[in-house]
C-alpha positions as CSV (number, residue, x, y, z in Angstrom):
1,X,-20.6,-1.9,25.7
2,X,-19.9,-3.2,22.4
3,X,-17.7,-0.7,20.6
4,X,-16.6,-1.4,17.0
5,X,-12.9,-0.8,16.8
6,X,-11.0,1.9,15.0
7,X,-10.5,2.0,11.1
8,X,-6.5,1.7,9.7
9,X,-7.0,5.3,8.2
10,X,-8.7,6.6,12.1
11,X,-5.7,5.3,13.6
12,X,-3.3,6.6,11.1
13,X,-4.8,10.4,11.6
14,X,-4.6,9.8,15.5
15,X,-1.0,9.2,14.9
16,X,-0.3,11.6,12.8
17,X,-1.7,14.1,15.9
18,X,1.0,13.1,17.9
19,X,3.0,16.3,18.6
20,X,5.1,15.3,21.0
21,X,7.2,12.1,21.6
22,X,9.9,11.1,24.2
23,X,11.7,7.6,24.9
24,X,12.7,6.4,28.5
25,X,11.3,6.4,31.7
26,X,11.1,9.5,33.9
27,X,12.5,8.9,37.6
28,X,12.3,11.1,40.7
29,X,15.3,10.6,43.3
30,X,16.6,12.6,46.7
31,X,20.7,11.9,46.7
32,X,21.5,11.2,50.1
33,X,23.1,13.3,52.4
34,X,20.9,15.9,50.6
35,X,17.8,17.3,52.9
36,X,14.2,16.3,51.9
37,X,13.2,20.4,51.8
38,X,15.2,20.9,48.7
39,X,12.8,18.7,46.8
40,X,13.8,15.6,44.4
41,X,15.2,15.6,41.3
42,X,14.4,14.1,37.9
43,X,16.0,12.1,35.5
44,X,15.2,10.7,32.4
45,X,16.9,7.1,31.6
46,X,16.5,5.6,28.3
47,X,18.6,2.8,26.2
48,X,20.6,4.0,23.3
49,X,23.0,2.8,21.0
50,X,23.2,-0.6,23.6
51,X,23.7,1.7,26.3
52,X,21.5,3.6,29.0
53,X,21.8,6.7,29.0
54,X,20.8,9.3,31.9
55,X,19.9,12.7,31.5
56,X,19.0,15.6,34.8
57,X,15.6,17.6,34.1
58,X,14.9,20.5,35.1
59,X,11.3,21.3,36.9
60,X,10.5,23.5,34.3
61,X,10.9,20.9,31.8
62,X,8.8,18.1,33.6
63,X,5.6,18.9,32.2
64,X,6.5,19.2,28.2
65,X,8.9,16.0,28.7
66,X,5.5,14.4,30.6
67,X,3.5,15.0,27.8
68,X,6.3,13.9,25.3
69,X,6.5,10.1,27.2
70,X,2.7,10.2,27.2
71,X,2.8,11.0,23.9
72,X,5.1,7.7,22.8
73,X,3.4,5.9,24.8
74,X,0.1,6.7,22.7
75,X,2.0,6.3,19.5
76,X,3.2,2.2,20.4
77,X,-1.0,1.9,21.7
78,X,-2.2,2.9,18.1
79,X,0.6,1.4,16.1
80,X,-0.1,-1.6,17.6
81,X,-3.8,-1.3,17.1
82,X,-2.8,-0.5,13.3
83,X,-0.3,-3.8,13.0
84,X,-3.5,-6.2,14.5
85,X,-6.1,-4.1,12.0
86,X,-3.7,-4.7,9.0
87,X,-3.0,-8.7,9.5
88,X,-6.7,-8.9,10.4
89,X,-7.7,-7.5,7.0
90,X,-4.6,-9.8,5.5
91,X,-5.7,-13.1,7.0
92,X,-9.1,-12.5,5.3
93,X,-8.3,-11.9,1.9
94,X,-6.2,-14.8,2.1
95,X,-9.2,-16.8,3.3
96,X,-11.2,-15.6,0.9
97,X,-9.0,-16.3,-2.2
98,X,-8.7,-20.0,-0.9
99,X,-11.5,-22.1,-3.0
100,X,-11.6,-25.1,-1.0
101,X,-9.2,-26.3,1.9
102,X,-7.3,-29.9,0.6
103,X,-8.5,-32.8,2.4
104,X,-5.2,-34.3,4.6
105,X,-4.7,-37.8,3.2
106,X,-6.7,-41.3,4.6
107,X,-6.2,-44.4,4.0
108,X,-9.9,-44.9,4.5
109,X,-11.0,-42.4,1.3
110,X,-9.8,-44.3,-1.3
111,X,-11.4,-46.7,-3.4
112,X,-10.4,-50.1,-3.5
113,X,-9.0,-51.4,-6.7
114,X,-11.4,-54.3,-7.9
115,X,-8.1,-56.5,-9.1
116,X,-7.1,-57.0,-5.4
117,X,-10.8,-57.4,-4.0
118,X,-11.6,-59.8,-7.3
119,X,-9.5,-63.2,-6.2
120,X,-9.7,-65.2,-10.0
């Protein structure tokens, strides 16, 4: 299935629909000594200001912070998508402002001179 790819202004309203955004990476973890019936906890890790940082969640937080990674996640696909559409559209205008491309030099395209081919 051939589909044609999104248009710079599609992608830029699918951003712009992006409610919700959250950095890091969303870990689930039993401390030990602690019993498996309690249930795990969450944590939320991300790097910041060259440092990782670690925050607890709460279960009633899980699925707004969920949607919010999903959400960042979504927003590096289509800005991606947008950078690749952009130099794309770049690269061709440049082509097509280039007349002609210049010939690399060769010994073998120039003419001879006729005073070293004429011994008098």
């Amino acid at each position: 299935m051939n589909k044609t790819p999104p248009s710079a202004a599609n992608l830029l309203a699918q951003i712009a629909q992006i409610d919700a955004m959250e950095l890091g990476k969303l870990s689930e973890y039993c401390p030990p000594g602690r019993s498996k019936d309690s249930g795990p906890y969450y944590k939320l890790q991300s790097w910041q200001n060259g440092k990782n940082t670690t925050r607890h969640v709460r279960p009633e937080e899980l699925p707004a912070l969920r949607q919010a990674l999903d959400g960042y996640a979504r927003f590096q696909s289509l800005t991606d998508q947008y950078a690749q559409r952009v130099v794309a559209q770049t690269r061709a205008r440049l082509e097509e402002g280039t007349k002609k491309k210049i010939q690399p030099y060769s010994r073998h395209s120039r003419k001879r001179s006729t005073a070293s081919s004429n011994p008098s």
